[in-house]
C-alpha angles and dihedrals in degrees: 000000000000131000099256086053096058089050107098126256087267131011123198118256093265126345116268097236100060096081136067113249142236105195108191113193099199088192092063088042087052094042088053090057100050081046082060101041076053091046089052096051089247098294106150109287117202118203111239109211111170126135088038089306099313093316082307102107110267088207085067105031107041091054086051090054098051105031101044098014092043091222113166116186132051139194122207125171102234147027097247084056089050104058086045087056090047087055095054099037107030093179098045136105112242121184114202092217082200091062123208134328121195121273089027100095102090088060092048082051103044093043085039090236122173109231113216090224100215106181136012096270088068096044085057096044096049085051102057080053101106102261088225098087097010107140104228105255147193139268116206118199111203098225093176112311089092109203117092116012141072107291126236097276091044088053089052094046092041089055104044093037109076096187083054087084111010116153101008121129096230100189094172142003127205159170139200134226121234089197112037090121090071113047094199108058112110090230093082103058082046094052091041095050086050091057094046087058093042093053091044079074093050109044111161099042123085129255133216121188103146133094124158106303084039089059086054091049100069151251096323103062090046092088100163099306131045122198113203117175105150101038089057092057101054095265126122114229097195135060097238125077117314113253108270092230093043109092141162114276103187135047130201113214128202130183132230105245096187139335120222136160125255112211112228109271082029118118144218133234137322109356096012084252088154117052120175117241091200134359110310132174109238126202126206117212131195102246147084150146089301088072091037103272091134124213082244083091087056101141094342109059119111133215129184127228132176088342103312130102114227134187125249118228139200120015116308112245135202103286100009155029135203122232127182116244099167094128085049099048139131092342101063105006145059135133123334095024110145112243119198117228094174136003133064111352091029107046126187088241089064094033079058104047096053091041104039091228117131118248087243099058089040092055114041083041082081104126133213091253097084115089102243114228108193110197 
């Protein structure tokens, strides 16, 4: 009997296990963003979802969040994410932090999309929209960070002109901090003075300041939203200790391709940047940058097997990296054994402290490679 006769009738389209896995658990997210609404001493939390949900699969983890975390409002970066968003989740408010180019308001109208207005050309473009089928929108106030919202001189001139924002349906304003991550840095409580002034103009509407790093300042930056989008994925926006209830809901999963030993003078991979000063066992993983593990991890990345963390050495390449296992093997490992990248046991506080990358950039540069496991 040949080969191809011993295979079975059907065969699925690849086998589960070639592939390096992202296993999402949506409880734990779920569980994280009620941490935050706690955190945040049950003032409104919106879910932000940008970047696919931070490299997490906004088709799965923006229905979690509103069907069994009841969250209500969510914030994308742009207009294509947002349709995307309309099309998962029909009943739900959904703010376009890039505002409104020219030419786009009919698609913010016909998928009933709330535009974050950032300067006064959108304003005024938002408001020559016919007010019968207008989606409410935004206002963002720059208060320091200076990149999106009105300036300074736009604020003053959008407060004390009244025809500046005549007819529109303002449902929030906002700002954002440049330096929530570090709690002592004099720029919050300026920013956050500089809010407070702006919302004393504004009274019955509601205010957003928070993100993330604002929820873990206190009281004072809550206003009436809050808009967590690290905290939710497992990463610590500050540097103090991570919130006890906060944990990492996802965990990237490698596989040992083959173990050999590496004679002492001998290197490692592209450049010969790792050279053994005496006789290692070296492990060979399926991933690389290809899948979004960055050279940034070149000689001083960590996985974790069995257990134990263990280095990388030599440069990542494309499809795969080198660790070495010499203190695991043979005794607990050999081929096939799964190898964490990120999760539990790897975090992205301590992937960013040896890399220098920021959580943020480690964590939304997941690519599609991986098999996704939604639990």
């Amino acid at each position: 009997m040949g080969f191809e006769d011993s295979l079975p009738d059907s065969l699925p389209d690849f086998p589960p296990d070639c592939l390096a896995t992202l296993t999402i658990n949506l409880g734990t997210l779920i569980r994280n963003y009620k941490s935050c609404i706690q955190l945040a001493g049950d003032t409104e939390c919106a879910g932000v979802v940008k970047a696919d949900a931070y490299g997490m699969g906004i088709t799965h983890v923006a229905p979690a969040l509103f069907h069994k975390a009841n969250c209500r409002i969510f914030f994308v970066a742009n207009l294509a994410e947002a349709i995307k968003l309309r099309r998962i989740l029909p009943d739900t408010v959904i703010y376009v932090l890039n505002g409104v180019f020219s030419g786009h308001e009919g698609y913010f109208i016909k998928n009933n999309l709330r535009p974050v207005l950032n300067d006064l050309t959108q304003t005024a473009l938002w408001q020559a929209v016919s007010p019968e089928n207008r989606p409410a929108c935004a206002i963002h106030f720059d208060t320091g960070i200076n990149r999106l919202g009105l300036s300074p001189k736009e604020t003053t001139q959008f407060i004390n002109d009244v025809s500046a924002r005549k007819g529109l349906d303002i449902s929030l304003i906002m700002s954002h901090l440049a330096c929530s991550d570090d709690p002592d840095n004099p720029m919050n409580a300026q920013q956050l003075a500089d809010f407070k002034a702006i919302t004393r103009n504004f009274p019955d509407i509601p205010a957003s300041l928070a993100n993330s790093g604002g929820i873990l300042l206190g009281p004072d930056y809550y206003f009436d939203l809050v808009r967590p989008g690290i905290l939710m994925y497992g990463g610590n926006p500050s540097k103090g200790a991570m919130p006890k209830n906060i944990k990492v809901p996802f965990q990237i999963l490698g596989k040992i391709l083959q173990i050999r030993t590496v004679d002492a003078g001998q290197s490692v991979g592209y450049g010969a940047t790792w050279t053994a000063k005496q006789s290692r066992h070296i492990a060979t993983i399926n991933i690389g940058y290809g899948d979004g593990y960055p050279q940034m991890f070149n000689n001083c990345g960590w996985v974790c097997i069995k257990g134990v963390k263990v280095p990388v050495v030599g440069r990542v390449s494309m499809d795969m990296i080198t660790v070495d296992v010499t203190d695991l093997y043979p005794q607990k490992i050999d081929p096939e054994c799964d190898v964490e990248l990120l999760g539990p046991h790897i975090t992205l506080e301590m992937a960013s402290e040896v890399s220098t990358l920021s959580q943020y950039e480690i964590l939304t540069g997941v690519r599609e490679r991986y098999q996704r496991i939604y639990i």
